[in-house]
C-alpha positions in Angstrom: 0.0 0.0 0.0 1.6 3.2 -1.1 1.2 6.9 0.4 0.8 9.9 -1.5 2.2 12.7 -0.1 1.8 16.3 -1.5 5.0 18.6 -1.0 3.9 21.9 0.9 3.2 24.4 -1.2 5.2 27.2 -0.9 3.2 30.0 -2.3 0.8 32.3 -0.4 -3.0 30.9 -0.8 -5.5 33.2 -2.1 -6.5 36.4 -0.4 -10.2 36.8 -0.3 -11.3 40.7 -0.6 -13.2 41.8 2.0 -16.7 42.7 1.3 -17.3 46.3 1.5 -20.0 47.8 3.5 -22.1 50.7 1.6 -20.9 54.3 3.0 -22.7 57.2 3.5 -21.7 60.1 2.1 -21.6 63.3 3.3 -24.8 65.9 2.1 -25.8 69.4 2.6 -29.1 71.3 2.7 -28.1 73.3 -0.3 -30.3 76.2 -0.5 -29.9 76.6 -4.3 -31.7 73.0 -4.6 -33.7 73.3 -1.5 -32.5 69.4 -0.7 -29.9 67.7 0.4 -27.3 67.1 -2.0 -24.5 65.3 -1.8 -21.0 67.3 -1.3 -18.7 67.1 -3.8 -15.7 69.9 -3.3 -13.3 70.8 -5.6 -10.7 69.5 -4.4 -9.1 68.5 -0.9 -9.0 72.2 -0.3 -12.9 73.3 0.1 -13.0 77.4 -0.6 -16.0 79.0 1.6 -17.0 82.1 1.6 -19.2 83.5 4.7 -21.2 86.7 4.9 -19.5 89.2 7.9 -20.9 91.7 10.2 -21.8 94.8 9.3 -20.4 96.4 12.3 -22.3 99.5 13.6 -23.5 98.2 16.6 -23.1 95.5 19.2 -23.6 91.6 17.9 -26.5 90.0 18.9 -27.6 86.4 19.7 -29.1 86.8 15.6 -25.3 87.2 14.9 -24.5 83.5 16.5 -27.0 81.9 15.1 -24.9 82.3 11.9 -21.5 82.3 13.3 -21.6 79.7 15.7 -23.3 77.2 13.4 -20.9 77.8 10.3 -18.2 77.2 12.8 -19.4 74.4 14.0 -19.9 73.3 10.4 -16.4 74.2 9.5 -15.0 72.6 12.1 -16.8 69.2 11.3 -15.2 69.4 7.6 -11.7 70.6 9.2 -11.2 68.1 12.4 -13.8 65.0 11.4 -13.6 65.2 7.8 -10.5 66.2 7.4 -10.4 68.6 4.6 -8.7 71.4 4.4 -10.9 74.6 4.5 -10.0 78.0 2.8 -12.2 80.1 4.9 -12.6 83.5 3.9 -15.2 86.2 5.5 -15.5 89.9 5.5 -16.5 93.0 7.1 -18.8 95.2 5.7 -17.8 98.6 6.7 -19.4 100.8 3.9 -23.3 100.7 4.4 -26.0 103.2 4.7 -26.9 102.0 8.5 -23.3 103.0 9.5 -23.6 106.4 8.0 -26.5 107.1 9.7 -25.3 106.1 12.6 -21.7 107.6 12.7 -23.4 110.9 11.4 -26.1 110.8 14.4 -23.7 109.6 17.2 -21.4 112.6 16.2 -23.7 115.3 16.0 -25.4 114.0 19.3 -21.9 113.9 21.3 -21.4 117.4 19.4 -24.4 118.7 21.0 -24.1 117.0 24.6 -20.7 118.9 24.8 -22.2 122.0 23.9 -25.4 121.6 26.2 -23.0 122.6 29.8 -26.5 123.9 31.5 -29.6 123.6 31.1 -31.6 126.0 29.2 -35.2 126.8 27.4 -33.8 127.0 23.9 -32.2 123.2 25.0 -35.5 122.1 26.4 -37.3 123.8 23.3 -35.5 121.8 20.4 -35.8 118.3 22.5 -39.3 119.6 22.7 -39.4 120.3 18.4 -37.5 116.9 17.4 -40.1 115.1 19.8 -43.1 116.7 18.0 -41.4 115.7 14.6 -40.6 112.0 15.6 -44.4 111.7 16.8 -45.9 113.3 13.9 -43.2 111.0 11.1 -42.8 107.6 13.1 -45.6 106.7 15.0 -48.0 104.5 12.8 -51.9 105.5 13.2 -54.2 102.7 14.1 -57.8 103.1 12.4 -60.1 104.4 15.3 -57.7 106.2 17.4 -58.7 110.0 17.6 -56.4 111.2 19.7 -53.2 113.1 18.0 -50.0 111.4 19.6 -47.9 114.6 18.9 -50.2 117.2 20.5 -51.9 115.4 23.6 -49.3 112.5 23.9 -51.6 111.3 27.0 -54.6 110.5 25.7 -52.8 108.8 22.6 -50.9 106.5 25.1 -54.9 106.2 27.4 -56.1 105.0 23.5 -53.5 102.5 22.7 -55.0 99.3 24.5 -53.5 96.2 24.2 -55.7 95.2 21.5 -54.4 98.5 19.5 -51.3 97.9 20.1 -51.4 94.7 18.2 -52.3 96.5 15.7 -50.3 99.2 15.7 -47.6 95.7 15.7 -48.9 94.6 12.7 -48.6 97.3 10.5 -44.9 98.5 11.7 -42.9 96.1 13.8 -41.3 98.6 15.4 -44.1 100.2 17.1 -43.3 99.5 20.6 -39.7 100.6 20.3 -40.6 104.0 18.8 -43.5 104.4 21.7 -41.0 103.7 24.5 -38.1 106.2 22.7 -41.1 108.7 23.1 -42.3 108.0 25.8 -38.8 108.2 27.5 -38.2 111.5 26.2 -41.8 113.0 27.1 -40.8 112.0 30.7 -37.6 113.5 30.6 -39.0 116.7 29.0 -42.0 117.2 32.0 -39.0 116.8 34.3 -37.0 119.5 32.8 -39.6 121.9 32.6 -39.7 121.7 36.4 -36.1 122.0 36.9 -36.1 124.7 34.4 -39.5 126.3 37.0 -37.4 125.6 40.2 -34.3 127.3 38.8 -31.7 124.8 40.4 -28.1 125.8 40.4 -25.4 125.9 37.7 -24.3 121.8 38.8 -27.4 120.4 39.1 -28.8 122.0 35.6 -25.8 121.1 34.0 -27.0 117.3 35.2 -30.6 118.4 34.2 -29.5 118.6 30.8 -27.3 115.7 30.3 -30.3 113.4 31.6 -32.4 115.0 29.6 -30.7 114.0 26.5 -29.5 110.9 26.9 -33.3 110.3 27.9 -33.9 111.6 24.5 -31.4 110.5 22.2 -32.8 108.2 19.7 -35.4 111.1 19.0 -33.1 114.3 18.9 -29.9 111.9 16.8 -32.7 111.7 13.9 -33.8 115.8 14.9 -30.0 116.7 14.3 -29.6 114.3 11.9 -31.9 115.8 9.4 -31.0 119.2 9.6 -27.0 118.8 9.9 -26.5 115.3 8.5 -25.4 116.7 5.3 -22.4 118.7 6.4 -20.4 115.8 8.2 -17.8 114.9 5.8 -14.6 114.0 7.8 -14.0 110.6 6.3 -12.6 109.7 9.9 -16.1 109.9 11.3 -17.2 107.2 9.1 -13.7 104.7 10.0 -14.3 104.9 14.0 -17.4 103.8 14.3 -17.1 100.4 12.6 -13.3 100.3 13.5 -14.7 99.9 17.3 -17.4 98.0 16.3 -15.0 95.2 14.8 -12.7 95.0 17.5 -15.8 93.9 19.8 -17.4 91.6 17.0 -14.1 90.1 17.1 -13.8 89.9 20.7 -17.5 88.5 20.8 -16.2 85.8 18.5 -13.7 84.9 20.7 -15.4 85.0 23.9 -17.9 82.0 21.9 -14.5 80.3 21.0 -15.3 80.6 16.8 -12.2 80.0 15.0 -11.0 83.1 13.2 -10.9 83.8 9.0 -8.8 82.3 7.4 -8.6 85.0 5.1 -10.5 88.8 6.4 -11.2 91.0 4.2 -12.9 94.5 4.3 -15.0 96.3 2.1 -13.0 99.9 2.9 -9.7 98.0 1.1 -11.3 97.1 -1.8 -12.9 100.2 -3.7 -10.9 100.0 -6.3 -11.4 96.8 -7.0 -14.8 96.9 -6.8 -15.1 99.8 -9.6 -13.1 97.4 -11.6 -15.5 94.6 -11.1 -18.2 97.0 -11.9 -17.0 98.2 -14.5 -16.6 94.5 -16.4 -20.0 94.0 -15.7 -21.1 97.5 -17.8 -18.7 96.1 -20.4 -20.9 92.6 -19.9 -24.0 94.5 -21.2 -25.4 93.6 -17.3 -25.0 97.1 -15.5 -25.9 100.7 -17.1 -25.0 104.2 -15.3 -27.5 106.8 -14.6 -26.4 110.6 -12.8 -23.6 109.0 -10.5 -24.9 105.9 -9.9 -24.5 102.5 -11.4 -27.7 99.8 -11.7 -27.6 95.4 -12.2 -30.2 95.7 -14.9 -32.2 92.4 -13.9 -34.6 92.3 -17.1 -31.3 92.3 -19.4 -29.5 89.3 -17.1 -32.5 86.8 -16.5 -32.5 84.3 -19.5 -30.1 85.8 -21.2 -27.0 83.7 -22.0 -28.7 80.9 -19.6 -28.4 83.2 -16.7 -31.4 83.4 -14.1 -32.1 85.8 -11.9 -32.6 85.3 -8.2 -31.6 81.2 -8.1 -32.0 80.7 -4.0 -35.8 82.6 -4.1 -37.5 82.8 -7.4 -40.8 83.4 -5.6 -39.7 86.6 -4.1 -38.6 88.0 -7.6 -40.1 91.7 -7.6 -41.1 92.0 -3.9 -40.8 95.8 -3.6 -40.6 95.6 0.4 -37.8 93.6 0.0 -35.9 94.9 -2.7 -35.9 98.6 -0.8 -34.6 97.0 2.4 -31.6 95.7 0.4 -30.7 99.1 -1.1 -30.7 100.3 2.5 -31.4 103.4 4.2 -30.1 105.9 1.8 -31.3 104.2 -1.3 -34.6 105.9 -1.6 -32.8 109.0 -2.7 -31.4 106.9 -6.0 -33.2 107.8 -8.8 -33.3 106.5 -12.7 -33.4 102.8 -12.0 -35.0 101.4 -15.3 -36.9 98.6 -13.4 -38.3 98.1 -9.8 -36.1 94.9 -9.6 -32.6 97.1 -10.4 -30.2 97.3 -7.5 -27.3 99.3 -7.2 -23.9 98.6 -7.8 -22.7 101.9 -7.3 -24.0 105.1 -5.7 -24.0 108.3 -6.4 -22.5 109.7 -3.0 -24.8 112.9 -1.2 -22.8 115.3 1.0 -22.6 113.6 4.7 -21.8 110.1 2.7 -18.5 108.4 2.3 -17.1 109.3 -1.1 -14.7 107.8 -3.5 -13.7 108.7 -6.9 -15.2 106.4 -10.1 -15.7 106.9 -13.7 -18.9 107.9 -12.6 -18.0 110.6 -10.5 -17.8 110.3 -6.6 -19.3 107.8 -4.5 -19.6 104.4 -2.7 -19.9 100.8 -3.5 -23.5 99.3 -3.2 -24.2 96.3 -0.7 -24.6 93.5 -2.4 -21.0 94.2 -4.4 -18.8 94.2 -2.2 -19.3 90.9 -1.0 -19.1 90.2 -4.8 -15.5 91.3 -5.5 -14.1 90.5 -2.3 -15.0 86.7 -2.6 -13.7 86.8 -6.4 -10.7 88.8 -5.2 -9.7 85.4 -3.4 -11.2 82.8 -4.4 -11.6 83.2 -7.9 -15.0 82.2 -10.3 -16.2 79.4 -8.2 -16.2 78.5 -4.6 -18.0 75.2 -2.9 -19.2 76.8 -0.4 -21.2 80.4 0.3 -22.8 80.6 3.8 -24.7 83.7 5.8 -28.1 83.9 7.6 -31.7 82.7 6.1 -32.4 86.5 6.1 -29.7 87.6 3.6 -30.8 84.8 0.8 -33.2 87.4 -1.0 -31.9 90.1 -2.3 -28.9 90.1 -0.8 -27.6 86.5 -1.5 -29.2 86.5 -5.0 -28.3 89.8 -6.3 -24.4 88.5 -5.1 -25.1 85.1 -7.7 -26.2 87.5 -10.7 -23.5 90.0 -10.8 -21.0 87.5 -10.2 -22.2 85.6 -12.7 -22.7 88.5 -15.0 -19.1 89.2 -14.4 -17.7 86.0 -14.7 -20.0 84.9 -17.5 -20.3 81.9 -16.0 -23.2 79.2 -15.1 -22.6 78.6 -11.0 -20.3 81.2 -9.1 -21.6 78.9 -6.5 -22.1 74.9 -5.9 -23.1 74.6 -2.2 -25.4 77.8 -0.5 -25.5 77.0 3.3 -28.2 79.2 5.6 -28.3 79.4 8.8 -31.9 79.3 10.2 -33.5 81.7 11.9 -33.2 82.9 15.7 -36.5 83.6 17.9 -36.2 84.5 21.4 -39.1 83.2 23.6 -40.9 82.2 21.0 -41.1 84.9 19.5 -38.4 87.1 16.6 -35.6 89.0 18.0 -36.7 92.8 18.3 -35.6 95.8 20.5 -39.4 96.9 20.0 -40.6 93.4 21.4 -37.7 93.9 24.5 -36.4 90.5 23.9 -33.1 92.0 22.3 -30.0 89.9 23.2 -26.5 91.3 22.9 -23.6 88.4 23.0 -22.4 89.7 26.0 -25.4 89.8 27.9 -26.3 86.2 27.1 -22.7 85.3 28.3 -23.4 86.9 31.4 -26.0 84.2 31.9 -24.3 80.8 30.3 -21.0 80.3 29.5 -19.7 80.1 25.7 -19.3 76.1 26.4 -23.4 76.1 27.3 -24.7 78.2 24.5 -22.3 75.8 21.5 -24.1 73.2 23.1 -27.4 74.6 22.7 -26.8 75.1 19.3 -25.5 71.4 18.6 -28.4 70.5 20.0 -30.5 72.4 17.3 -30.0 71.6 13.6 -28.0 74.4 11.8 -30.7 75.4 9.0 -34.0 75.3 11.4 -35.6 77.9 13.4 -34.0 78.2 16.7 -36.0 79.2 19.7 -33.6 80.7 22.7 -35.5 80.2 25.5 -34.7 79.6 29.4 -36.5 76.5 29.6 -34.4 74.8 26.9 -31.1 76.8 28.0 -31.7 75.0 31.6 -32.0 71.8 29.9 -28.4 72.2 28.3 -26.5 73.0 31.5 -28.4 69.7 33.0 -26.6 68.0 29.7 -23.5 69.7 30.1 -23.8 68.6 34.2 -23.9 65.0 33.0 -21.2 65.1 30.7 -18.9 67.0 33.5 -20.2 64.2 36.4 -19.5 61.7 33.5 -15.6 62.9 33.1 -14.9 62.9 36.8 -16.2 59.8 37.1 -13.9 58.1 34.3 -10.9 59.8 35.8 -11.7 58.8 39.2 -12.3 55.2 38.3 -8.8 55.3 36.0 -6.7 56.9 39.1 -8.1 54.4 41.6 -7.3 51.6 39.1 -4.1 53.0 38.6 -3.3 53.7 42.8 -4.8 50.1 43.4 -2.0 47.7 41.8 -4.2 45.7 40.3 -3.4 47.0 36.8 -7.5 46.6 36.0 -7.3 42.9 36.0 -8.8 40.2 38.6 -6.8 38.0 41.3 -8.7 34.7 41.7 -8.7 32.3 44.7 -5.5 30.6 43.5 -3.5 33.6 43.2 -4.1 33.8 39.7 -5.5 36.7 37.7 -7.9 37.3 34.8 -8.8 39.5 32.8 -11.7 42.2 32.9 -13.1 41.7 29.2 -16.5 39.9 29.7 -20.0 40.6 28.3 -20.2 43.7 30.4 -17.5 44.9 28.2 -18.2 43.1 25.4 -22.3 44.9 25.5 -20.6 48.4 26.3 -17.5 47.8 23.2 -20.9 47.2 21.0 -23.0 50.0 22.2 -20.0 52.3 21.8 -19.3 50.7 17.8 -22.8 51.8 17.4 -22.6 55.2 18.8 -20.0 56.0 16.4 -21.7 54.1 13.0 -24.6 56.9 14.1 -23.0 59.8 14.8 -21.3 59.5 11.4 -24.4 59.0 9.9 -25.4 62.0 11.6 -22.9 64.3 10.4 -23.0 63.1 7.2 -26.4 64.0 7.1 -25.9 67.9 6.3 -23.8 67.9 9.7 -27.0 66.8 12.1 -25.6 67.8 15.5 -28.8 67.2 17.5 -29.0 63.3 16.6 -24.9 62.9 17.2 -25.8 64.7 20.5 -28.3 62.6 20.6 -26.3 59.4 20.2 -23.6 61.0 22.7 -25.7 61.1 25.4 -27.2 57.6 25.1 -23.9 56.4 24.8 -22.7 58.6 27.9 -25.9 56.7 29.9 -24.8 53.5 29.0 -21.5 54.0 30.2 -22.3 55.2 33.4 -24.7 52.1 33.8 -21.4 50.3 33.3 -19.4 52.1 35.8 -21.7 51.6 38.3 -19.8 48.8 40.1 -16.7 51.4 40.4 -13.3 50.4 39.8 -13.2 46.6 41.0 -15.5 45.8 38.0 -14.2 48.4 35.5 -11.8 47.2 32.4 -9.7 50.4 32.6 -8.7 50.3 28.8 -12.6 50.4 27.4 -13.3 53.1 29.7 -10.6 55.2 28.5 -11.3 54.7 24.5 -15.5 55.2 25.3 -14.0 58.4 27.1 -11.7 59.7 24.6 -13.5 59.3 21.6 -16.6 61.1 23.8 -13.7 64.0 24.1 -12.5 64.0 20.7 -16.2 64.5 19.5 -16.5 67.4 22.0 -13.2 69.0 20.5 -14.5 68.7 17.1 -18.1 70.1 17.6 -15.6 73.1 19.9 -16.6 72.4 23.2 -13.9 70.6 24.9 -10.3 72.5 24.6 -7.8 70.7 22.4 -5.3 69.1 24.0 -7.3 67.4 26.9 -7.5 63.2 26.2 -10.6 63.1 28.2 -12.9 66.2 29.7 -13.8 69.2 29.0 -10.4 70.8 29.3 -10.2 73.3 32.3 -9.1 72.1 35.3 -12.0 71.8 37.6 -11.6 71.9 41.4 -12.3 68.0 41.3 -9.7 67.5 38.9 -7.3 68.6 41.1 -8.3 67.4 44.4 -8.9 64.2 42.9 -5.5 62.8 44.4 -5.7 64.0 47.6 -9.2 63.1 47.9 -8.0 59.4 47.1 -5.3 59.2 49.9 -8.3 60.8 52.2 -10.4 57.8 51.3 -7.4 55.0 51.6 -6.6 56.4 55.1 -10.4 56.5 56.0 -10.8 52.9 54.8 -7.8 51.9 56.9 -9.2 53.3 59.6 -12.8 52.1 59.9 -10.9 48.9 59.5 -7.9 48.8 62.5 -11.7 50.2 64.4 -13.8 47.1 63.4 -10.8 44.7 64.4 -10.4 46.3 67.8 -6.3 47.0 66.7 -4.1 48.7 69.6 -3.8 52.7 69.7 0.0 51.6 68.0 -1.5 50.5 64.8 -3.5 53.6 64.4 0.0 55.6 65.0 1.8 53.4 62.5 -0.6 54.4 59.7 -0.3 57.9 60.8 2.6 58.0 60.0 2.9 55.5 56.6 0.2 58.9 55.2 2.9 61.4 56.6 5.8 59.3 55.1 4.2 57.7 51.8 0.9 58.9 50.6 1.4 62.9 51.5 5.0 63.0 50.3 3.9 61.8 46.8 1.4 64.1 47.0 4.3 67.0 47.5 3.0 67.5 50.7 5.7 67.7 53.8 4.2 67.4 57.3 6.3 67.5 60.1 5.5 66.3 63.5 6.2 68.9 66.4 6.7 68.0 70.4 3.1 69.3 72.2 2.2 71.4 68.5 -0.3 70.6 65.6 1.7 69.1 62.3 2.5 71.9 59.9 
């Protein structure tokens, strides 16, 4: 009988390929589709464009609705994604609210020097702009008799809560204007009695201060009207925004968003933007009429494939909107050949800014600057434009046509990003409504790390309702994740002070180790968390369900914990804890280089270790008491804390005859 052998073989069998599990991919809500589409960048390098400030006054919490989600958004692409973002943003620092505003704020502080008492003629022009601001800016409500600028009491008995709606519903502003006038009728009566009880040079001199300042929004548009024209010292017009800026800035700070990569501002690019608007004349797109320069919108929609207003067809030729986007001065442009037109240019009135163009002096319009300044840098085409929901139309779409028109090209943009709107209460952000919310003054109630996580917890293109209930409910979730942090490291420092390197001695003296189904459920659940927050963010970056997931996965793990460190596999613990802190770094709520927590030292951070030798000694000590040990014993540990535990501590205690230890 013979036996076949077969030589070993001595080549490699064959390698099977895995099988491949179907991705997702990552998708935006793209406001020029109205869906989610899938991204698909240019390259590695994603160029973005986002819509600055216009910096005349102090940000709001409208202002971090926008920045705060686009940073968390960029910082999702940058530190989870991995691409390399080419973030550019501006500063809009030519615009018809900051000359009004630098114009008024001057002549008022012009004024409040010059007032050093307290006098009729003072008392009789607060008195005349009141009258004026009455008579122009209160809006009449159908029924109401009585004349608010000649018997301002009887108008105010009139205005019922039910007028007052209505009064709300045909100027937004209503309330606002009524308390500005109200203030300043107040500080008027008040006046006339100091002016009656003829109080000394001092106190008048106070008299009149407090009477302005009581009055100011009424006598800055009084002083406005009559001297606006003849403030012309360019350096008026740079202060105001220069200041405003620095404390946008500082704001953005303060709510830890990563600067620009690139800032630009619109003051340093005049002459490129007549350039640009001067290639979109040449384009056939533009025409000039006394000064001024017009995006002819009939000429550009359909012509050469180009549409007109892409993000919001719907509100093509919506007059209220169009005049809001040629801003306050732009009712005094004239020769626009259809309602639609917007300027690209204007001609410049005295007490405006005022450069020098083919078309004689003036300023840029809005909507260009934003135009040139994104071309300037990133060229004919960027991935991704981003600003708030309230910019898309006209703002937003009048940028898309003359960039278009000037570039003669199909898409000057592939992916349009808008952040949702902000209500407060339920109800929209207004200074009329009193629900007005400066930056700072919400960060005098929560801290930046609170208010990112209130946004993560509300997706980036929805309405967002700041409210106190819901703001509670974050620092409870930021309270769990805290409690969830110390409780890791105290479990990992125990295991570490214990000897027992997070493994099991068994009856025998043998040891095992600490990887059983507890771990093996928790490894799962924590494999799971991170399949679904992927999904999540690839889902046009949906914070609220990888929140969400976070959280369950935060619950389950404390579940897990709850035997302490005897039962805990040290090694798990840490990678369920890290990966929960590299999330939080990415979303910008845990500082970067912390491996677990939220970054800052907290007090039981650093007591931790001194707490620990506490409980040891207290342990040792309820246990010499249960076994009755001799007074010696008690000494002996004593002194092992003194000698050991307090010395690696960096703690010297030394014993002194008949004294205390010190």
């Amino acid at each position: 009988m013979s036996i076949e052998t077969t030589a070993p073989s001595r080549k490699q069998p064959t390698w099977h390929v895995p099988a491949q599990k179907n991705q997702p991919t990552l998708r935006f809500q793209n406001s020029l589709t109205k869906t989610k589409t899938e991204f698909i960048p240019s390259g590695r390098t994603v160029t973005w464009y986002n819509c600055g400030p216009t910096v005349y006054d102090a940000s709001h919490m409208g202002h971090a609705r926008t920045y705060l989600a686009m940073d968390i958004i960029r910082r999702v692409l940058e530190d989870y994604f991995h691409y390399q973002v080419l973030f550019v943003q501006n500063v809009t620092d030519i615009d018809d609210k900051i000359i009004l505003r630098a114009r008024q704020e001057y002549l008022f502080r012009q004024l409040q020097t010059s007032s050093d008492a307290l006098k009729e003629d003072l008392v009789a022009k607060v008195q005349e702009a009141w009258k004026e601001y009455a008579e122009k800016k209160i809006t009449r409500v159908e029924g109401i008799v009585a004349d608010p600028a000649n018997d301002w009491p009887a108008f105010i008995s009139a205005m019922t809560p039910e007028n007052i709606v209505k009064a709300l519903a045909l100027d937004e502003k209503y309330k606002m204007k009524q308390s500005a006038l109200q203030s300043s009728y107040d500080a008027i009566q008040k006046a006339t009695q100091v002016l009656k009880q003829k109080q000394d040079q001092e106190v008048s001199k106070a008299a009149a201060q407090e009477l302005l300042l009581a009055s100011q929004e009424i006598v800055s548009v009084y002083l406005d009207k009559r001297e606006g024209s003849k403030v012309n010292d360019p350096k008026i017009f740079r202060d105001l925004p220069a200041y405003w800026e620095d404390m946008f800035f500082k704001d953005m700070e303060a709510l830890n968003v990563r600067a620009p990569d690139i800032q630009t501002r619109v003051s340093e690019y005049v002459p490129e933007i007549i350039a640009y608007v001067e290639k979109i004349i040449a384009n056939g797109y533009a025409y000039a009429v006394d000064g001024s320069v017009y995006f002819d919108t009939t000429r550009y929609d359909g012509h050469k494939g180009h549409h007109y207003a892409k993000l919001e067809p719907w509100s093509k030729g919506d007059q209220a909107l169009i005049e809001d986007g040629e801003g306050s001065l732009g009712s005094q442009l004239k020769g626009k050949k259809g309602p639609s037109d917007f300027a690209l240019w204007k001609s410049s009135k005295p007490g405006e800014p005022e450069w020098d163009s083919p078309w004689g002096l003036g300023r840029p319009g809005w909507h260009i600057e934003c135009s040139v300044m994104a071309s300037a840098v990133l060229g004919e085409n960027m991935d991704i434009h981003s600003g708030g929901i309230d910019l898309a139309f006209p703002h937003h779409d009048n940028e898309i046509a003359q960039s278009e028109a000037y570039h003669e090209c199909a898409q000057w943009v592939n992916y349009f990003l808008h952040a949702g709107h902000l209500h407060v209460e339920g109800q929209k952000m207004s200074k009329s409504l009193k629900n007005f919310i400066t930056i700072q003054e919400a960060l005098q109630s929560f801290s930046a790390r609170q208010i990112r996580l209130f946004f993560l917890r509300h997706q980036w293109d929805a309405k967002m309702d700041f409210k106190q209930s819901s703001m509670q409910e974050t620092v409870h979730i930021e309270t769990t994740i805290g409690n969830f942090f110390d409780n890791v490291k105290a479990i990992l420092h125990r295991i570490r002070s214990d000897g027992t390197r997070g493994a099991d001695e068994q009856a025998g003296g043998s040891i095992t180790h600490r990887f059983r189904e507890n771990e093996k459920r928790l490894l799962e659940v924590l494999q799971q968390k991170q399949e679904a927050v992927h999904v999540a963010l690839c889902d046009s970056v949906n914070t609220p369900v990888a929140i969400e997931e976070i959280m369950t996965l935060i619950n389950e793990t404390n579940k897990y914990m709850a035997g302490g460190a005897k039962t805990s596999n040290p090694h798990l613990l840490s990678k369920v804890a890290k990966w929960i802190t590299s999330m939080m770094k990415i979303f910008g709520v845990v500082e970067n280089g912390t491996d677990i927590g939220f970054g800052t030292s907290s007090a039981t951070e650093t007591l931790m270790p001194y707490l620990h030798a506490l409980s040891t000694y207290r342990d040792q000590v309820r246990s010499l008491a249960r076994d009755q040990a001799p007074h010696k014993e008690f000494l002996t540990l004593c002194d092992h804390l003194r000698d050991t535990h307090m010395v690696d501590l960096g703690v010297a205690l030394d014993d002194q005859e008949g004294k205390p230890g010190g």
